[in-house]
Each structure stands twice: as C-alpha cells, then as structure tokens.
C-alpha positions as CSV (number, residue, x, y, z in Angstrom):
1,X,89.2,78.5,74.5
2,X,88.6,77.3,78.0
3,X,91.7,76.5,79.9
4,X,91.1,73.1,82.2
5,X,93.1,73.3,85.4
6,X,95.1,70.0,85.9
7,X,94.2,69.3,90.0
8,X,94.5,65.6,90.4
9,X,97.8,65.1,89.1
10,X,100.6,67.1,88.5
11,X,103.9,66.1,86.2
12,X,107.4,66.5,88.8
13,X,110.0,69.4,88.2
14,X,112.1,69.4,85.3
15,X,111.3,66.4,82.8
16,X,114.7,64.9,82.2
17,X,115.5,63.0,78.5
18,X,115.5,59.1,78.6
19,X,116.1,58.3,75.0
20,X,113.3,59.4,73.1
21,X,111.0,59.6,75.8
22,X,111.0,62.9,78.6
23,X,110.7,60.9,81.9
24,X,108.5,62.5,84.8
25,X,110.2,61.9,87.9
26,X,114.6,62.1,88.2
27,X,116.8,62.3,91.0
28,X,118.8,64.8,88.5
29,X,115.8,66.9,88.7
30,X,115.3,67.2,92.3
31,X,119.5,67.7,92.6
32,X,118.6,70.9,90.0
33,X,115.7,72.4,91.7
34,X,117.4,71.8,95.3
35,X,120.7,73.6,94.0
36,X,118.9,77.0,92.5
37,X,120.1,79.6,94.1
38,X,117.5,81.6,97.0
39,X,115.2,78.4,96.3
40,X,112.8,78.6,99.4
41,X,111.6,75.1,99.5
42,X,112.4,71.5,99.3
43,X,111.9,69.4,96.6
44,X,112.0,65.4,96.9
45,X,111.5,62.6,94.4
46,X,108.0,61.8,93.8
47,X,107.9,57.6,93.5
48,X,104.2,58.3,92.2
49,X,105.5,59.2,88.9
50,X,108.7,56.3,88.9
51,X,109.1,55.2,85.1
52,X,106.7,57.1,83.7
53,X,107.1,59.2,80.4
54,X,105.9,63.1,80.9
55,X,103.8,62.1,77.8
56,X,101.5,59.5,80.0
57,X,101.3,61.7,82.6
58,X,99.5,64.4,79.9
59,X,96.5,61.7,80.3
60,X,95.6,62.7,84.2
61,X,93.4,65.4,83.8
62,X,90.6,67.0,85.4
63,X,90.3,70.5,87.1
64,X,89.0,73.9,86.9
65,X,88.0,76.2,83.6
66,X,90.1,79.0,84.3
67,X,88.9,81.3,81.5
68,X,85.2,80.5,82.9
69,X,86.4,80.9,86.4
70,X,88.3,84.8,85.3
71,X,84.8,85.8,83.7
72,X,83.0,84.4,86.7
73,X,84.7,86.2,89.4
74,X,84.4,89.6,87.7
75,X,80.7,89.4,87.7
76,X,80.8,88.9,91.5
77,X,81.0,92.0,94.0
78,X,84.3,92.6,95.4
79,X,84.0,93.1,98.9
80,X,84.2,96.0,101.0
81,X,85.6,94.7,104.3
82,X,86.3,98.6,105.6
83,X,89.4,97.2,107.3
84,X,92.2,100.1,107.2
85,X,95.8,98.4,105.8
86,X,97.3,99.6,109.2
87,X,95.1,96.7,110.3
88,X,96.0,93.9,108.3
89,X,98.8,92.2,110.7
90,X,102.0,90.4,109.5
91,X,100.8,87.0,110.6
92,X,97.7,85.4,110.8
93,X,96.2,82.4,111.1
94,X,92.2,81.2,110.8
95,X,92.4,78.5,113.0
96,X,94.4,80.1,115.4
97,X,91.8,83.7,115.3
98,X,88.6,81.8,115.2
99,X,89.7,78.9,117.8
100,X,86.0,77.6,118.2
101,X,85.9,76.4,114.5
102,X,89.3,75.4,114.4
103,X,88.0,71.5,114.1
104,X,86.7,72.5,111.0
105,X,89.4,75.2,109.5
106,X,91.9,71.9,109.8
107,X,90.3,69.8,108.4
108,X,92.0,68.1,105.5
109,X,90.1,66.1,103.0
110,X,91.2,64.1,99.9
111,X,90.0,64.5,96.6
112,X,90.9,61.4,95.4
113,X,91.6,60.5,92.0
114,X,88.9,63.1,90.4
115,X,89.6,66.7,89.1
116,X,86.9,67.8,91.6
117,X,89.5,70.4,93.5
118,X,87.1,73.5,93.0
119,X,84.3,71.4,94.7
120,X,86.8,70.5,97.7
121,X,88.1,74.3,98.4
122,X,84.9,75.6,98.2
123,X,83.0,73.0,100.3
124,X,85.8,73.3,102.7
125,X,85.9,77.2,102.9
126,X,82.1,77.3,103.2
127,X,82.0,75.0,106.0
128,X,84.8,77.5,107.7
129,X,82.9,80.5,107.4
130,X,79.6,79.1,108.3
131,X,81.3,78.2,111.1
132,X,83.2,81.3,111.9
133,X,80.0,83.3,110.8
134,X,78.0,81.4,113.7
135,X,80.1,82.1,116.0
136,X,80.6,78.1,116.1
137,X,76.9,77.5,116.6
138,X,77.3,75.5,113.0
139,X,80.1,73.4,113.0
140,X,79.6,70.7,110.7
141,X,81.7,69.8,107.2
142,X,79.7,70.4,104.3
143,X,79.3,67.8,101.2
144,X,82.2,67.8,98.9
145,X,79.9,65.0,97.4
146,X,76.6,67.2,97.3
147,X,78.8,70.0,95.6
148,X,80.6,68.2,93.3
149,X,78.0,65.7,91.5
150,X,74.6,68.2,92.2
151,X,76.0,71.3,90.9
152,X,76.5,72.8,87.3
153,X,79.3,71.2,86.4
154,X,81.0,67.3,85.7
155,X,82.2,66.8,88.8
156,X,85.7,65.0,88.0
157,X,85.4,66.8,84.4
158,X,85.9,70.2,86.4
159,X,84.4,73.3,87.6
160,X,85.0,76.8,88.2
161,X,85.7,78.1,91.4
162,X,82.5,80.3,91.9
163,X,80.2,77.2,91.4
164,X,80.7,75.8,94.8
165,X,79.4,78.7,96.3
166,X,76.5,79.7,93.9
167,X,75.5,76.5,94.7
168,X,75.5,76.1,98.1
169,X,73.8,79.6,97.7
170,X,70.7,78.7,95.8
171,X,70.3,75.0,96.3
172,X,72.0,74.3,99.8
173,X,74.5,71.4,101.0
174,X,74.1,68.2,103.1
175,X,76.6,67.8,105.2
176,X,79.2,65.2,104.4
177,X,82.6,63.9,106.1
178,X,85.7,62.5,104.1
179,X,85.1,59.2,102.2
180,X,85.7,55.5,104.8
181,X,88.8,54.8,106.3
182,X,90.5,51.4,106.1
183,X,94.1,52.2,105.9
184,X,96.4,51.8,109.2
185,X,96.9,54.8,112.2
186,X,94.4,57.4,112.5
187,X,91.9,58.9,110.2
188,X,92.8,61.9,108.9
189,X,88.5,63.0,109.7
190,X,88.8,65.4,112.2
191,X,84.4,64.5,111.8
192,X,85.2,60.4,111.8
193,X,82.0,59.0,113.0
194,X,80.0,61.7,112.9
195,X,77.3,60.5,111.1
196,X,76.7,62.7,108.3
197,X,74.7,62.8,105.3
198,X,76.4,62.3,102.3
199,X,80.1,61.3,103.3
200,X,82.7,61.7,100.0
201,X,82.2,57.9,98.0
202,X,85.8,58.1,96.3
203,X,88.3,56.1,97.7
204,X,91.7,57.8,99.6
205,X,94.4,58.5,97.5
206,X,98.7,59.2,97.8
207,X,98.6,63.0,95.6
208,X,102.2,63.3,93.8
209,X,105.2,64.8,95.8
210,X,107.5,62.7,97.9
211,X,105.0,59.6,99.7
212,X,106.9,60.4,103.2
213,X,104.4,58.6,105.5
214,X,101.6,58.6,103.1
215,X,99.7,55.2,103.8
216,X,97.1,55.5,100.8
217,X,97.6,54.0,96.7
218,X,98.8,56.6,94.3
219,X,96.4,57.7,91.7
220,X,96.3,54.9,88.8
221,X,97.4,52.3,91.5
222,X,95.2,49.3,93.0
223,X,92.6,50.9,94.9
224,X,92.7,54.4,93.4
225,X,91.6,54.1,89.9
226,X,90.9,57.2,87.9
227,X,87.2,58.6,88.1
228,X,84.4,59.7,86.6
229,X,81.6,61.6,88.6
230,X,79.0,59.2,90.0
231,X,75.4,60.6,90.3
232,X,74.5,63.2,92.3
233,X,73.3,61.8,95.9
234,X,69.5,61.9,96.9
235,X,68.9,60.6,99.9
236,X,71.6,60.2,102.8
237,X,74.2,57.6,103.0
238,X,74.1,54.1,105.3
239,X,76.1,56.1,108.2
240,X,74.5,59.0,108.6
241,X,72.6,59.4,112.1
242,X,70.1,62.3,113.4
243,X,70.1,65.3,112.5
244,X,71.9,64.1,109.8
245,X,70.1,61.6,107.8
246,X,67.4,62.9,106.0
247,X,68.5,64.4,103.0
248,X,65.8,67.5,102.1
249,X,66.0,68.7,105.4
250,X,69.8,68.8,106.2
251,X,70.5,71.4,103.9
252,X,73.0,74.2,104.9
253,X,72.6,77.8,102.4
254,X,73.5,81.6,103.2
255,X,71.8,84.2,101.9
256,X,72.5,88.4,101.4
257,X,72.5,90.1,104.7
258,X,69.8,91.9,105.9
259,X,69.1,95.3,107.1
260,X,72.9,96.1,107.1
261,X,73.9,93.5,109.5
262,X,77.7,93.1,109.6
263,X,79.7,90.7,111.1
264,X,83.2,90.3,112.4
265,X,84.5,94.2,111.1
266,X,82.7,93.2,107.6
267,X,80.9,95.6,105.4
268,X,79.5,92.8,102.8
269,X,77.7,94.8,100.0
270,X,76.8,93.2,97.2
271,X,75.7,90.1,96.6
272,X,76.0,86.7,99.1
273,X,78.9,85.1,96.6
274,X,81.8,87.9,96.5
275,X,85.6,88.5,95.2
276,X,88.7,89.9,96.1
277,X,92.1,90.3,94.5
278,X,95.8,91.3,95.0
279,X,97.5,90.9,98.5
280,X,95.9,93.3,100.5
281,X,92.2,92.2,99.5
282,X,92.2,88.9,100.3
283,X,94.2,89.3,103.3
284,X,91.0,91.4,104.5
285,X,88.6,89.0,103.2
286,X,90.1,86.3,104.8
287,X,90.3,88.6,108.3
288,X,86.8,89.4,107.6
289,X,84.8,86.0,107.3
290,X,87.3,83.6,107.5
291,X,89.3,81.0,104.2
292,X,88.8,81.9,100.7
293,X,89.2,79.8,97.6
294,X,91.1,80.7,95.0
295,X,93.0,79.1,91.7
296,X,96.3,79.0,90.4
297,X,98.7,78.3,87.7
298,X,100.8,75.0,88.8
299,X,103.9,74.2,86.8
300,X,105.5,70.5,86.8
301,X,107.9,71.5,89.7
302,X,105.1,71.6,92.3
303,X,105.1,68.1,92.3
304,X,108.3,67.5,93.8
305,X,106.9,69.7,96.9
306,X,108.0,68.6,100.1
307,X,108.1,71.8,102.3
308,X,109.4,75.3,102.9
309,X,107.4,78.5,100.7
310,X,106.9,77.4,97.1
311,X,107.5,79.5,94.2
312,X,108.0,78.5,90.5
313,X,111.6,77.2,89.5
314,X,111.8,75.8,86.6
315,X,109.5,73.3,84.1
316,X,106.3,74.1,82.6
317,X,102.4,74.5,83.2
318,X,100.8,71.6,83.6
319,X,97.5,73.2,84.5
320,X,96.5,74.5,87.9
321,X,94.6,73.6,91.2
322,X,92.0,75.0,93.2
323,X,92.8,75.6,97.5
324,X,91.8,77.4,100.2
325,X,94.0,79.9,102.1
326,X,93.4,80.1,105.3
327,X,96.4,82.8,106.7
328,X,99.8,84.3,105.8
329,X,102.7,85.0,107.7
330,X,106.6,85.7,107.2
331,X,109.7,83.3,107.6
332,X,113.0,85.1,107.4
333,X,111.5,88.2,106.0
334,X,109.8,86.2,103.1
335,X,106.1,86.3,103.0
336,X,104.1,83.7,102.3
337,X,100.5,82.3,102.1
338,X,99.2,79.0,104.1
339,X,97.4,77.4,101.9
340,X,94.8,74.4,102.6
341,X,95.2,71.6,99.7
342,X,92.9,68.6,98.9
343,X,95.3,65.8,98.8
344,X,95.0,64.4,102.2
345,X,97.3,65.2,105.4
346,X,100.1,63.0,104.8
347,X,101.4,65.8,101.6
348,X,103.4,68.4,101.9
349,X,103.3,70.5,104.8
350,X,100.8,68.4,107.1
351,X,98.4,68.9,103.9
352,X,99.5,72.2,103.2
353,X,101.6,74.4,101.7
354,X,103.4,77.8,102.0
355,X,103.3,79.6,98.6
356,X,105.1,83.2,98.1
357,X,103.0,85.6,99.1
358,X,102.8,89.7,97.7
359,X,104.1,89.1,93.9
360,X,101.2,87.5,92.7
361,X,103.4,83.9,92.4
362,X,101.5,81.5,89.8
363,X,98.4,83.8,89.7
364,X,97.1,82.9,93.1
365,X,96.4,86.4,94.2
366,X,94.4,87.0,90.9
367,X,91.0,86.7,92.5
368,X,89.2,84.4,95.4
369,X,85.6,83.4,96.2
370,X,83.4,83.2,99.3
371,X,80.6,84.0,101.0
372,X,79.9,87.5,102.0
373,X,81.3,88.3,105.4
374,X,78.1,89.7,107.1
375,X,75.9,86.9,105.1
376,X,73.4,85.1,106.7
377,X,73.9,81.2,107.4
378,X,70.8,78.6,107.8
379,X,69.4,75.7,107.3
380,X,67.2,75.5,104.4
381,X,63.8,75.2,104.1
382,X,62.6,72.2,102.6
C-alpha cells in the first residue's frame, strides 16, 4: 500500500491528553522536547495548531507516495561522479560554491496550502542546476505551477519525487516566480517582477513551527484555505513580459549528454534523471551538479522546529516531506545537512533547516533525484 507523505502540515511534538481528546500543540510539550538530554535544536510552540485535537489535524494531508517514490528511484541510474572521498570537504555550501546562481540556489518559495512539496523541491533543484550547469547563462526559476498541475500526478493529491524531473525531462517547464505578494515588508521573490510565465496561483501561507515574524495566514485560516490542484496552465499568466510570455516556446528541458561531455568533475552515465544514496553519494552529487531532492520520514516533533540540527525526539510519524539539500557542514563536531524547505522564508532557519547528517536521520539519506551532472540544458523546441 502506497504510503502518502504528509508535506503541508505537520502535527507538533508530543500530543499531550486534554480529556478525551490528544491536543496538538502544548507548552508541556515543547518544555519535554527542550529538556532531552543532547537535544540539538530548539523547539517553540506552534500557535498554528492552538486548540486543536491531533485527531483534526489527521485531516491535512497531501504529499508524496513514498513506496512509489522507493520503486522509482531504483529504476534510475545512480551516478558516477568519479569524485575520490578525500575530496568531499567537511563544509559546503551551493550557493556559496556556485556564487553566480546563488539568486536562484536561495530562493525560497511557499507551497501554500497544497501537498505539492515534490513539485517545489524538484522545480527548485532543477532551476539550481540549470543554472549551475550553464555556468549562469540560464538563471531563471522554473514553474512550480507547470510541474505540479501538467505532470503525472494530482498536484495537491501528491507525487513522487522522480516526477518533477521526468517531467521537466520529456515535456519541459515554463518558467514561473512565487505566487503575488500583498502582505507587508519585502517579498520573499528573489525573481519579484520578473515577468515570468506561469507564476505559482496559490496564495502565501504561515507552515507550522513557531510564527516568529511570519506575516502570512496559517493553513485553514482566512486567506489560506486548503487546496485542490487547479488545471494545468496553457498559456502564460497576465505578468509575464518577453521572453517570457509565450507559453510553447518558453520551455526549459535537459537531455542525456552527448559524446561524453562532462561537467563540473561529473561523469553522468546513465540516463538524464539519476540517483544517489547514503552520505557520501549525495554529498558528491550535490558537489557535482549542484541541490538534490530527496524525501523523508517527518514525525509530529518537527513541527515545533525553530532552529539548531533537527533529529527525531519523541512523537510519531505523521507522514513525510519532500526538500532540497543544498550543502552540509559541522557545528560542534555534529554534522549536519542544510536543507531547502517549501514553507516560505519566515520558518525555521531563514526557510531552512539543519537535519543530522551521516546516520541516515528520518530516511533522508535513502535516495535523491536530479538531473545528470554533465546533462545538457536548453530550451525546447516547440
């Protein structure tokens, strides 16, 4: 039986007992998870889930078929990066190593209230390594709305986190920035204004964990209802400008390397959608093309994330989430992954998080997707 990854909400730490009822969010439970011994992060209350019974909060779904997903990934080539361990460094960082793409490898987008998280990581990793694989001669954020409503899957209802890029592969992608700003300060776009395609339609949304400075409605509040996928886009959006707006012939693909080519230390092989696994893999797919998506197993703690390098504590799975890691590094000789979310800037860690790295913590080193490292990226023919 298919497993569905929960990605657009995600119950808080330990449920503690009101009467009958198991209540989501607690100060008791954040005192718990704050007080476990060698705890390497910082939970905080998330107001999100105030007054709600952990039984409501069983009705957010959405997400990622990880069963699907497993099978998926082990059709695909694993990469052969022919990097040598002694290579790999202790830190590293995508943005910081491939400095003329960093506009787009920080780039934060918001999901909003749709289980379309394997759509976001992918879209979001492509547009990094097309980047990165241009040499920044292709620097524009591809359609998290193309992805998500044209490809195989339901959008909202879920995906796997091979689609995205199998996609992108055969059919191609518009471009497409985050969905229109309203809200007070800056918008989060790092693209704002840029006149793309087939921007994202769903509204911005506050994703669990402590709100901190998070302007946006929480998911089931005024203004961020709970979705289903709209139809897939056919023509470009009232705001996109040349090159942008017509929709056939903005179309972004890669394809299988030819005649050997290799980029950045890459060896490719294989097919133009590849895999890795375990720490050392995916650290040298990452060095070799750039972010990677991947999947993993989120238990009800996560929700109280509010910093520091994440590993499970207590509570139960809830599902999981699809991201994108973009580096690793080591604080205090723990090691960690940085990890790219789709719940806006304002959560966690500036939109990120830190997750333990080198154990295989909640499954996230199990396998990733990408592009090929020495694929070719085009536009596509119409």
């Amino acid at each position: 039986m298919k497993i569905a990854l929960l990605l657009c909400a995600i119950a808080a730490a330990i449920a503690a007992p009101l009467g009958n009822e198991t209540m989501i969010n607690d100060q008791r439970v954040v005192d718990a998870i704050n007080s476990q011994p060698g705890i390497l992060w910082k939970a905080g209350l998330s107001p999100r889930f105030e007054g709600m019974a952990l039984s409501a909060f069983k009705a957010f779904a959405g997400g990622v078929h990880m069963e699907a997903s497993a099978a998926a990934l082990q059709r695909l080539p694993v990469v052969d990066t022919m990097i040598d361990d002694a290579d790999v460094p202790d830190e590293f960082d995508s943005a910081t190593n491939w400095p003329q793409c960093a506009k787009v490898i920080t780039d934060i987008r918001d999901q909003s209230n749709c289980g379309c998280c394997w759509a976001f990581a992918g879209t979001s990793a492509a547009s990094d390594r097309m980047c990165i694989s241009t040499n920044a001669s292709i620097m524009v954020p591809l359609s998290a709305q193309d992805v998500c409503f044209c490809s195989s899957m339901d959008g909202c209802g879920g995906g796997q986190i091979n689609t995205p890029w199998e996609h992108i592969a055969s059919k191609g992608a518009v471009t497409g920035g985050q969905q229109s700003f309203s809200g007070k300060g800056t918008d989060p776009d790092n693209f704002a204004g840029g006149g793309f395609c087939s921007d994202f339609s769903l509204p911005h949304c506050h994703h669990h964990s402590p709100v901190g400075k998070d302007p946006f409605p929480a998911e089931g509040a005024a203004g961020c209802p709970s979705e289903s996928s709209p139809s897939c886009p056919s023509k470009c959006g009232g705001s996109a400008k040349a090159p942008h707006n017509e929709f056939s012939s903005d179309k972004y693909t890669f394809a299988k390397a030819s005649n050997g080519r290799k980029l950045l230390g890459g060896g490719g092989g294989g097919g133009a959608v590849q895999t890795a696994s375990g720490e050392a893999g995916i650290q040298k797919a990452i060095m070799a093309g750039g972010p990677v998506e991947t999947a993993f197993t989120v238990y009800t703690d996560f929700a109280n994330y509010a910093s520091g390098i994440y590993h499970h504590v207590s509570g139960g799975v809830e599902g999981g989430h699809a991201v994108r890691i973009v580096g690793w590094g080591t604080e205090s000789g723990n090691k960690y992954w940085k990890v790219a979310n789709s719940w806006n800037p304002y959560w966690g860690e500036e939109g990120y998080f830190r997750i333990k790295r080198g154990g295989n913590e909640c499954g996230i080193e199990n396998g990733v997707s990408f592009s090929a490292p020495d694929a070719k990226w085009s536009k596509k023919s119409a």
